[in-house]
ROBATOR-481104 format. One record per residue (C-alpha): residue number from 1; x, z, y; residue in three letters. Coordinates in steps of 0.1 Angstrom, whole numbers. Example, Ala and Ser with C-alpha at 12.3 -4.5 7.8 and 13.67 -1.06 7.14 Angstrom:
<resi->1&X->123&Z->78&Y->-45&resn->ALA>
<resi->2&X->137&Z->71&Y->-11&resn->SER>
This chain:
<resi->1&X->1802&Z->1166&Y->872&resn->UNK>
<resi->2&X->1814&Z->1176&Y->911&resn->UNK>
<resi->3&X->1833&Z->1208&Y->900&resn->UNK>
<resi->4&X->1844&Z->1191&Y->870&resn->UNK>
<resi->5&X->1880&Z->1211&Y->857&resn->UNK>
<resi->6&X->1886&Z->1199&Y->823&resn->UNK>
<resi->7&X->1873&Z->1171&Y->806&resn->UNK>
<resi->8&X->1880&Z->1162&Y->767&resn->UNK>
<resi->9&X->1871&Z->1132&Y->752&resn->UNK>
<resi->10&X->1869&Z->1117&Y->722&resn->UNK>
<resi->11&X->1903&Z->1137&Y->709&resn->UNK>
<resi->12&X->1916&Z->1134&Y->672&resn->UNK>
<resi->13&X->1941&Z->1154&Y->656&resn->UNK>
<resi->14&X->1958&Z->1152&Y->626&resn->UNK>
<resi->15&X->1979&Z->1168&Y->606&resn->UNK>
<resi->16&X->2003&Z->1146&Y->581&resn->UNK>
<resi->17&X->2012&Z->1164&Y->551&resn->UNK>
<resi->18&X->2026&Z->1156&Y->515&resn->UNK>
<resi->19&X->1991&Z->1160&Y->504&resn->UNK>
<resi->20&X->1979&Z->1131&Y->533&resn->UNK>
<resi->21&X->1964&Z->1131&Y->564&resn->UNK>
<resi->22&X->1945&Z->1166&Y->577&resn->UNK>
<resi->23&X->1919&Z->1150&Y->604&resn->UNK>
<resi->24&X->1916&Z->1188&Y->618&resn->UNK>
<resi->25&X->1897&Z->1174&Y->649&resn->UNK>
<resi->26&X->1877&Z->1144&Y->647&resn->UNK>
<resi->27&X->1863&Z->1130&Y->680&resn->UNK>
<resi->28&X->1851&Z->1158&Y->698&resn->UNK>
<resi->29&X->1842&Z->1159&Y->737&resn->UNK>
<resi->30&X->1831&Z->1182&Y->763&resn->UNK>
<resi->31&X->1839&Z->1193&Y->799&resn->UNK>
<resi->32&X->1840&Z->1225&Y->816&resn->UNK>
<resi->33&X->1841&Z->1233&Y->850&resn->UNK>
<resi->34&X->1858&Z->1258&Y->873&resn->UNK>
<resi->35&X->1846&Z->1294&Y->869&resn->UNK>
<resi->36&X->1828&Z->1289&Y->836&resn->UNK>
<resi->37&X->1836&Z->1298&Y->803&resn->UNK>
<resi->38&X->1829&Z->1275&Y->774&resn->UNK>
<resi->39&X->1831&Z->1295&Y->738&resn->UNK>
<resi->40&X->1842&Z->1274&Y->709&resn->UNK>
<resi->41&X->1828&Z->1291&Y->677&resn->UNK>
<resi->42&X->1829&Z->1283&Y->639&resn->UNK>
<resi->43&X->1846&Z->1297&Y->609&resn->UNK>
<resi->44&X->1882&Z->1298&Y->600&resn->UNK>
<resi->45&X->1897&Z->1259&Y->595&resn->UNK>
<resi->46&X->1867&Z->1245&Y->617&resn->UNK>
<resi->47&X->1897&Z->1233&Y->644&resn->UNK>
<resi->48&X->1889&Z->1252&Y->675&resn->UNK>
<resi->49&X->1925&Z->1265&Y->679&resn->UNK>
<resi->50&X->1939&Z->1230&Y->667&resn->UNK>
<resi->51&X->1920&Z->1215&Y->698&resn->UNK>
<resi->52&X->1934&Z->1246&Y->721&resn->UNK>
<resi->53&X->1968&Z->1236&Y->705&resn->UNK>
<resi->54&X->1961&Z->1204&Y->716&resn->UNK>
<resi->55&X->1949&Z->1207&Y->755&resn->UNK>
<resi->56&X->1982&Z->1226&Y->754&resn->UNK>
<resi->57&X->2001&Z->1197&Y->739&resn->UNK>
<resi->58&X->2022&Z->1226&Y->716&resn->UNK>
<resi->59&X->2011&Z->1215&Y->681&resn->UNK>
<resi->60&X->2036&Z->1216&Y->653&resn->UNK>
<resi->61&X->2058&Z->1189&Y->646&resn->UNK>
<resi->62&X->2035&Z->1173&Y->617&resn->UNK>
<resi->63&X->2003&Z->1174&Y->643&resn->UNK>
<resi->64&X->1998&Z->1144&Y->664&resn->UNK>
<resi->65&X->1972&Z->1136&Y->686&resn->UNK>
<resi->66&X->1960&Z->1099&Y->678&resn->UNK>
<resi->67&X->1954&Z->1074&Y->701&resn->UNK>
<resi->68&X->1922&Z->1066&Y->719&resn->UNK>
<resi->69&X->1909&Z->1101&Y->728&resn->UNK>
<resi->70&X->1915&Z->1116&Y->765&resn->UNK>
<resi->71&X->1919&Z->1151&Y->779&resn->UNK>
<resi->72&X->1915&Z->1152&Y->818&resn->UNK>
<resi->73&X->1929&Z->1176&Y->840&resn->UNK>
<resi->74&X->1916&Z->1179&Y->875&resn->UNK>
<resi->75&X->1910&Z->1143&Y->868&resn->UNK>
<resi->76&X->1950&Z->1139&Y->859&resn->UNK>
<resi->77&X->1956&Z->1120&Y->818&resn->UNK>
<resi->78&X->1974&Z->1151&Y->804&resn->UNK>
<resi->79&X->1982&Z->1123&Y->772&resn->UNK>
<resi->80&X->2003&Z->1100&Y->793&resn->UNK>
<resi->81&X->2022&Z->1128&Y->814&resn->UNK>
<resi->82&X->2059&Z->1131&Y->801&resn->UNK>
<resi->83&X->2073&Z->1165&Y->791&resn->UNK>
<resi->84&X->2090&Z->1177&Y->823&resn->UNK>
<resi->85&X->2058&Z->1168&Y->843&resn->UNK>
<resi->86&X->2035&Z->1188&Y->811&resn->UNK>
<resi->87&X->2057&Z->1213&Y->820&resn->UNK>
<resi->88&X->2047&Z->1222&Y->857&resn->UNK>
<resi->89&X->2009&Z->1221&Y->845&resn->UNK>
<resi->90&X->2018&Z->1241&Y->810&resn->UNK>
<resi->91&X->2017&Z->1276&Y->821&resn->UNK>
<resi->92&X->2016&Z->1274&Y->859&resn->UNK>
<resi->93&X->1981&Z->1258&Y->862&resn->UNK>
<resi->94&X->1970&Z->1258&Y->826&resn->UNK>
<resi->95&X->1976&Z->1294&Y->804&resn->UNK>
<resi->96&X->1972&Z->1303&Y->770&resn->UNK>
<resi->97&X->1965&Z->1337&Y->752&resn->UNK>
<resi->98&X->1975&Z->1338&Y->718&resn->UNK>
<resi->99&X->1957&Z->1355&Y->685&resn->UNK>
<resi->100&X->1990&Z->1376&Y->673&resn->UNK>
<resi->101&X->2000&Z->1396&Y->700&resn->UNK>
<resi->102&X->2027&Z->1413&Y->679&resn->UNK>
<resi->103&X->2044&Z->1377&Y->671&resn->UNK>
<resi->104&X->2037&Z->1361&Y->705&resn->UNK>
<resi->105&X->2059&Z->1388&Y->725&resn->UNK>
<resi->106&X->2094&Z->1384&Y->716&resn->UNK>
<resi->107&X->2108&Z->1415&Y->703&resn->UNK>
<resi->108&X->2140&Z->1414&Y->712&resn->UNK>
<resi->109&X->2131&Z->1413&Y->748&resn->UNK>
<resi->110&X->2111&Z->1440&Y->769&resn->UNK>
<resi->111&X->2078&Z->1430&Y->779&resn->UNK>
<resi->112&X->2089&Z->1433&Y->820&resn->UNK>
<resi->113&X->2118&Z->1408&Y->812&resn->UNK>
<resi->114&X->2090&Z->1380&Y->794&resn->UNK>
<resi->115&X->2066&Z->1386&Y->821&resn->UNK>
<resi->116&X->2093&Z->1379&Y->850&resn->UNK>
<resi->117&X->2109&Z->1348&Y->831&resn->UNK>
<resi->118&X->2072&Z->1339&Y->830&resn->UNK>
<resi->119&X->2072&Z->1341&Y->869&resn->UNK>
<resi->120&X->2103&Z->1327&Y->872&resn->UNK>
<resi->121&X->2097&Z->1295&Y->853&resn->UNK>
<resi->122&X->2068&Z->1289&Y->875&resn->UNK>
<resi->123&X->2075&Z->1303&Y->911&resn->UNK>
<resi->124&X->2097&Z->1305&Y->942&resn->UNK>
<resi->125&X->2105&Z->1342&Y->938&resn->UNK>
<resi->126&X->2137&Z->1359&Y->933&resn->UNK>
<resi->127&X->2144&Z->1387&Y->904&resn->UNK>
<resi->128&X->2133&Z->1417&Y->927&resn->UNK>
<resi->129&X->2103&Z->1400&Y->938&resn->UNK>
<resi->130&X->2098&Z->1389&Y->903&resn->UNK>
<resi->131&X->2101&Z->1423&Y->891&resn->UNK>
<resi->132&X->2076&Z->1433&Y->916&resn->UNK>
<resi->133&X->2051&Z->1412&Y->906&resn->UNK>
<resi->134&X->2051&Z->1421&Y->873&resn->UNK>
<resi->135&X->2045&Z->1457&Y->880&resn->UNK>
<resi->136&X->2016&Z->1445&Y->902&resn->UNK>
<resi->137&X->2005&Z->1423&Y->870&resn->UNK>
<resi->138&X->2005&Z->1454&Y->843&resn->UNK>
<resi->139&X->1986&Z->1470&Y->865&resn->UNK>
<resi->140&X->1959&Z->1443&Y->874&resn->UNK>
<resi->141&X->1952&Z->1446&Y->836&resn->UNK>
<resi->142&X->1953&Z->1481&Y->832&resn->UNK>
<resi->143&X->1984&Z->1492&Y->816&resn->UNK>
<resi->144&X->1996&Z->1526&Y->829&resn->UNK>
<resi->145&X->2031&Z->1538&Y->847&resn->UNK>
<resi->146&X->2037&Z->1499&Y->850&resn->UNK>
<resi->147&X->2069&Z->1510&Y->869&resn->UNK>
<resi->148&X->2082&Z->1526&Y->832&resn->UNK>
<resi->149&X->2063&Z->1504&Y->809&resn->UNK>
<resi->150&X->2080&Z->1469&Y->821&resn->UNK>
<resi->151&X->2113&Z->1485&Y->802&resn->UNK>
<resi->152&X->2089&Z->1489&Y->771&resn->UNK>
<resi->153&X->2100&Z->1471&Y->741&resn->UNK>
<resi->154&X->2067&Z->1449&Y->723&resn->UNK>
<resi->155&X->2069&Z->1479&Y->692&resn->UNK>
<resi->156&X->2067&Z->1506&Y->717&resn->UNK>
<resi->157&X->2032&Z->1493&Y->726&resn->UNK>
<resi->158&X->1996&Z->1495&Y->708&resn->UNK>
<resi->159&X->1979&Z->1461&Y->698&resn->UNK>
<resi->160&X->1953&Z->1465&Y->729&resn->UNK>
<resi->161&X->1985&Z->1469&Y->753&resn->UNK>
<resi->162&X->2007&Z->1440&Y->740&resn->UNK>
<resi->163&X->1975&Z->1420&Y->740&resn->UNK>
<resi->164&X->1972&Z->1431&Y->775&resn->UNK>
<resi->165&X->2011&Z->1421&Y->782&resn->UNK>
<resi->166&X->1997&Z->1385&Y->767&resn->UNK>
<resi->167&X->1971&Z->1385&Y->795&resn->UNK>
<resi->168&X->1995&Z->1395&Y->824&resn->UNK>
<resi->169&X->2019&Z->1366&Y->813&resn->UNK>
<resi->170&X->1990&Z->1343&Y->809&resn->UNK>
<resi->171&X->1981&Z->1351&Y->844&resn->UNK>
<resi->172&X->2016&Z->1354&Y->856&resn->UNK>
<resi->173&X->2010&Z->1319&Y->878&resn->UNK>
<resi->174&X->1975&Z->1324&Y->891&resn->UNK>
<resi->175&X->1964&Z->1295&Y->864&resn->UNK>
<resi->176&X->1929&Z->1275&Y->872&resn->UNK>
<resi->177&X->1924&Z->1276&Y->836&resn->UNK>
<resi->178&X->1929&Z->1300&Y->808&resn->UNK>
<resi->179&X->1925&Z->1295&Y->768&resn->UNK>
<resi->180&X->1925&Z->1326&Y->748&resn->UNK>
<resi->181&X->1923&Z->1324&Y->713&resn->UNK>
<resi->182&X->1905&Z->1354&Y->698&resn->UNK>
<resi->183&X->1921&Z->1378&Y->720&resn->UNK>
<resi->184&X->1905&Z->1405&Y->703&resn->UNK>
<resi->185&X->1915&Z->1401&Y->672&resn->UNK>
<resi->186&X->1925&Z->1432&Y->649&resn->UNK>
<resi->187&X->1919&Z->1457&Y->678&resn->UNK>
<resi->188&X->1895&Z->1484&Y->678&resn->UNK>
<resi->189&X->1861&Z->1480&Y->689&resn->UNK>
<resi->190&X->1866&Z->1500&Y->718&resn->UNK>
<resi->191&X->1898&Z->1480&Y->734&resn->UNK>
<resi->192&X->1882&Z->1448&Y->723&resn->UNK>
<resi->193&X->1852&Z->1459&Y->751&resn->UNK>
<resi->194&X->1881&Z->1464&Y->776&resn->UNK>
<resi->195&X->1899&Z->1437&Y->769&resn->UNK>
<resi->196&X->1868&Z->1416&Y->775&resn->UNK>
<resi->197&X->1863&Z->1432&Y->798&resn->UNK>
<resi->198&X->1891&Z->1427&Y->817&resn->UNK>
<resi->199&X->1892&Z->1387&Y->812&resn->UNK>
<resi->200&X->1853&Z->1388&Y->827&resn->UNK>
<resi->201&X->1866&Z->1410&Y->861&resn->UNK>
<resi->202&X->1904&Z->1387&Y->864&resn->UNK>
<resi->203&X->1874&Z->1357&Y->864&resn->UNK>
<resi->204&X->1857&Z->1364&Y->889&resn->UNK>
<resi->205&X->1881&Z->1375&Y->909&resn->UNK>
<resi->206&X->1898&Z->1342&Y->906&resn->UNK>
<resi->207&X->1875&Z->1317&Y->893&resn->UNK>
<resi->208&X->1891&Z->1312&Y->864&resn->UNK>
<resi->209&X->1878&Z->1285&Y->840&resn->UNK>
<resi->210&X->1882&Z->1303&Y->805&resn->UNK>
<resi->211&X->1877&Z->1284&Y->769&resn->UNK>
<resi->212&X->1873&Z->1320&Y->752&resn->UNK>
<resi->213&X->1881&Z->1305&Y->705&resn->UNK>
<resi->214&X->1862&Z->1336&Y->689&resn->UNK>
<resi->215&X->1838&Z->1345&Y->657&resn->UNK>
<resi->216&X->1820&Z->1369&Y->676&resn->UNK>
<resi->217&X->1787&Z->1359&Y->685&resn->UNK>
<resi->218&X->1778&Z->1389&Y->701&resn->UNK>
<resi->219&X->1804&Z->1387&Y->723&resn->UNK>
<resi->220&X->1800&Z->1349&Y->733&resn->UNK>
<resi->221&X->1763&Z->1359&Y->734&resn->UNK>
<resi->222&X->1774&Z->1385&Y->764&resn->UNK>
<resi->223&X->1809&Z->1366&Y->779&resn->UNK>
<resi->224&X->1801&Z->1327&Y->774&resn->UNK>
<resi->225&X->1781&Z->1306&Y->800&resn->UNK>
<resi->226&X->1783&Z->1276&Y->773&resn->UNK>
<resi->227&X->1791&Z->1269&Y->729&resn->UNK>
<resi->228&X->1800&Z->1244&Y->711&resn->UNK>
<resi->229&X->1799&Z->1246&Y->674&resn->UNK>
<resi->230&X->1827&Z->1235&Y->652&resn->UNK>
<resi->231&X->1823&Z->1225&Y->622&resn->UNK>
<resi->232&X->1850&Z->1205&Y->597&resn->UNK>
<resi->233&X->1869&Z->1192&Y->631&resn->UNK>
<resi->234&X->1841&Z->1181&Y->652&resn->UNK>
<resi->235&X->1814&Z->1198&Y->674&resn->UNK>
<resi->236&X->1779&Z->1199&Y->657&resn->UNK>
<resi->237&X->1763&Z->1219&Y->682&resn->UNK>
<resi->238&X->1766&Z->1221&Y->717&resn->UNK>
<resi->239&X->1743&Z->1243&Y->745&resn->UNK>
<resi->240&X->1741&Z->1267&Y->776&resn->UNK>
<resi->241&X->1742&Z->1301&Y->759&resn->UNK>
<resi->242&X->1710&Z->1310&Y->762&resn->UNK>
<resi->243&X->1695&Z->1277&Y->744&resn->UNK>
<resi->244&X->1716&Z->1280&Y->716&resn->UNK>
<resi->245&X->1704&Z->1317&Y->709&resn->UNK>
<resi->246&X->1668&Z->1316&Y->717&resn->UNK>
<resi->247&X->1666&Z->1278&Y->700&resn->UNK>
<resi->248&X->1692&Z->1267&Y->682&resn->UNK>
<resi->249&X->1690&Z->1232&Y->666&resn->UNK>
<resi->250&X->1716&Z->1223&Y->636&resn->UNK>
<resi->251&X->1713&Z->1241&Y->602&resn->UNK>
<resi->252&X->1752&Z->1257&Y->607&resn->UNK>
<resi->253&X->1744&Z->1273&Y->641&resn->UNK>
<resi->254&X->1712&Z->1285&Y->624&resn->UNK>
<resi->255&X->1730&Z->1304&Y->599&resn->UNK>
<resi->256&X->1757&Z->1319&Y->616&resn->UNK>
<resi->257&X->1732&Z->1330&Y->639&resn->UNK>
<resi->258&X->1714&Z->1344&Y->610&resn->UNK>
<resi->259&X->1741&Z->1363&Y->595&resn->UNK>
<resi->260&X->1743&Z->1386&Y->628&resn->UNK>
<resi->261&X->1733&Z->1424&Y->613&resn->UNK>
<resi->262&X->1699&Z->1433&Y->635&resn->UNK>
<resi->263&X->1695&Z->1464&Y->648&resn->UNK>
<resi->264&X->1661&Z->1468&Y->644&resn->UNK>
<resi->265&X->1658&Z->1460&Y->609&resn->UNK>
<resi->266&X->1682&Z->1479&Y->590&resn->UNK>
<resi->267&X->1673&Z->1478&Y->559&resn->UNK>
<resi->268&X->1670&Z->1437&Y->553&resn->UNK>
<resi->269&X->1693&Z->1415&Y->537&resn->UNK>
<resi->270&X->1721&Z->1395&Y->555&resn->UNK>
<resi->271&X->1719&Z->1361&Y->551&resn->UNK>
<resi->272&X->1750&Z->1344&Y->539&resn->UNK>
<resi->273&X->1758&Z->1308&Y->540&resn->UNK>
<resi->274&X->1777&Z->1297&Y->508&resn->UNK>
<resi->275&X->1803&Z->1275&Y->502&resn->UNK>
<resi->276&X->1834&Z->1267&Y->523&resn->UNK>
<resi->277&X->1840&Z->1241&Y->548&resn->UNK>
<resi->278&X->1852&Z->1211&Y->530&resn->UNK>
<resi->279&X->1891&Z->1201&Y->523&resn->UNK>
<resi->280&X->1898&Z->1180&Y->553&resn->UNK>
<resi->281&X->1917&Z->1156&Y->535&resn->UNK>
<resi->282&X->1890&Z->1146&Y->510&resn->UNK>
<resi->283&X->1864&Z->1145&Y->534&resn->UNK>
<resi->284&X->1826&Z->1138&Y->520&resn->UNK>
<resi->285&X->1805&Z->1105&Y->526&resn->UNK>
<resi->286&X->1775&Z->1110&Y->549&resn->UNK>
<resi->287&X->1770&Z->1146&Y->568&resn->UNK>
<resi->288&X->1797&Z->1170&Y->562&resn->UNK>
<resi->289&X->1777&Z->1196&Y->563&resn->UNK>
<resi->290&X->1758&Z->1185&Y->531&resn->UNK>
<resi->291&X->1768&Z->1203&Y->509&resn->UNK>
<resi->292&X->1759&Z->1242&Y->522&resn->UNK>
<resi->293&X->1728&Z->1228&Y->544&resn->UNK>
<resi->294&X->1697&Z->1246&Y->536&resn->UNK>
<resi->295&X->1673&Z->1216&Y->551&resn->UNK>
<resi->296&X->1694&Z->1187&Y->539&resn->UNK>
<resi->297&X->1673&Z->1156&Y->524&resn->UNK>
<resi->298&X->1684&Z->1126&Y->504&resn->UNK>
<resi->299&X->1689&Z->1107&Y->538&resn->UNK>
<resi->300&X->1718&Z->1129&Y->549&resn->UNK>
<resi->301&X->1743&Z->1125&Y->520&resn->UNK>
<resi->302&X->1750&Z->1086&Y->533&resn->UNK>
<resi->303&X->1743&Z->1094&Y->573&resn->UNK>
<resi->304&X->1770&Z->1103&Y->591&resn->UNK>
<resi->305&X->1753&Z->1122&Y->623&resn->UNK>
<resi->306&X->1762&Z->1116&Y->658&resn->UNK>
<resi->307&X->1762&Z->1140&Y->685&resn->UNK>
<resi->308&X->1726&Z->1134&Y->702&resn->UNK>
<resi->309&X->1714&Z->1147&Y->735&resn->UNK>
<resi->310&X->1684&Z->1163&Y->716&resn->UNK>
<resi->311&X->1668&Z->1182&Y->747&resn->UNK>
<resi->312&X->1683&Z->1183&Y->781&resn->UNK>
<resi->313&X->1716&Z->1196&Y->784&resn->UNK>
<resi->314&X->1715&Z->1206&Y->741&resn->UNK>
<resi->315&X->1736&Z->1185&Y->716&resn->UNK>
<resi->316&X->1735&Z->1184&Y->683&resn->UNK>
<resi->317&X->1748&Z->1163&Y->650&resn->UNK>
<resi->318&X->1724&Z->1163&Y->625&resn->UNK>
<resi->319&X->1700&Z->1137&Y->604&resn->UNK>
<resi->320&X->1667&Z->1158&Y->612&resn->UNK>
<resi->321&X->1673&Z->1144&Y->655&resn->UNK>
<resi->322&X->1691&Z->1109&Y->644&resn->UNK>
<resi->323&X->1670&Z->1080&Y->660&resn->UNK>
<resi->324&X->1650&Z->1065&Y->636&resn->UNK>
């Protein structure tokens, strides 16, 4: 891929507990280029902000990555760089938007004073031209009177403005690639439009490569150039937007899909998929979906599906596409 930004391979991540060993990502791959946006969707525990965590290299101190995967960065081994050298790609060329904007912002600290140490960390500027370019930032993502707000403690502000304050740090050193992990979350419908649509505008105006972790289909459907579905730590699904909507191929996708509320039947039923995705230390035989699958056969309690290129440029692991 020429204009390949980010490329993930094979990456496992556990999590080693006193109950044994969480595999919260199992072997999951895929590559996303500069300017696009790749949505990772699933439900809760599927281990789409484990592999964020991961890219990031800031998981807990019980989370290691095991050996044998690979996550390339401008064609650089992120897994063999030491600290001080993740450190001058963490945050200067690679950002992060977190999901709690309330226990991201440290409240002890006015939001001007974390946005320039921010811009500090990462650039040649001195505290007034720090201080300048934070106003510059809150305004970029619409925060009024930036001039008085940068002396705003994180309580002073609304959820859709500290979530802003989480952008404008994110973006603090012109990154080429930004994560942001449900960065609506909890907010009002109304400031979850702006927010999203103030990511989409900062995008194109900087070709920003963006790996947007949400539940929202509708907005992936709108903000997302490609998915991949997670399921149980691994990607069953993965298409341009538009295949996975008009055809999508594994039973999961199918039923998330299906428990989106239409419009112009009001009156029907929503599907719901039952069950829970399975303990990730007792992990089934066969496919892991087997359980909750609504087209399962005998065959797919002892196959373990791989991810197979099922039509052009659309992925998926599951027995009905397996070979044979």
């Amino acid at each position: 891929m020429n204009n390949c930004l980010l490329e993930v391979k094979n990456l496992h991540t556990s999590f080693f507990t006193d109950a044994g060993e969480v595999k919260a990502v199992r072997g999951i791959s895929f590559s996303l280029e500069q300017g696009k946006t790749l949505g990772l969707v699933g439900e809760s525990g599927c281990g789409k902000t484990v592999t964020a965590l991961s890219i990031m290299q800031l998981l807990p101190n019980q989370a290691k990555i095991t050996p044998g995967g690979s996550i390339l960065y401008k064609g650089k081994e992120l897994l063999r760089l030491s600290q001080e050298e993740l450190r001058k790609i963490r945050g200067r060329e690679i950002s992060m938007v977190f999901q709690e904007p309330m226990t991201a912002l440290n409240p002890v600290f006015t939001i001007g004073e974390q946005i320039r140490e921010a811009i500090e960390l990462h650039g040649n500027l001195n505290k007034k031209e720090a201080t300048n370019e934070v106003i510059k930032l809150l305004k970029d993502v619409g925060i009024p009177e930036p001039n008085k707000r940068i002396k705003d403690y994180p309580h002073q502000l609304s959820g859709g403005m500290r979530q802003r304050v989480l952008i404008a740090m994110a973006l603090a050193s012109f990154p080429s690639l930004l994560i942001a992990d449900e960065p609506t979350t909890a907010l009002d419908v109304t400031v979850q439009a702006q927010i999203l649509e103030l990511i989409g505008a900062l995008q194109g105006l900087k070709k920003i490569a963006i790996i947007l972790i949400t539940h929202d289909l509708g907005v992936v459907a709108e903000r997302v150039d490609f998915v991949a579905v997670m399921y149980a730590g691994v990607i069953v699904e993965y298409a341009s937007t538009q295949n996975l909507f008009n055809e999508p191929l594994h039973p999961y996708t199918k039923a998330l899909l299906g428990s989106i509320p239409k419009l112009e039947d009001k009156d029907a039923k929503l599907n719901t998929l039952k069950g829970s995705v399975p303990v990730l230390t007792e992990l089934p035989a066969g496919c892991i979906f087997y359980e909750r699958c609504k087209e399962k056969s005998a065959r797919c309690k002892d196959i373990t599906p791989e991810l197979v290129e099922v039509k052009e440029g659309h992925w998926a692991a599951c027995c009905l596409y397996e070979k044979g």
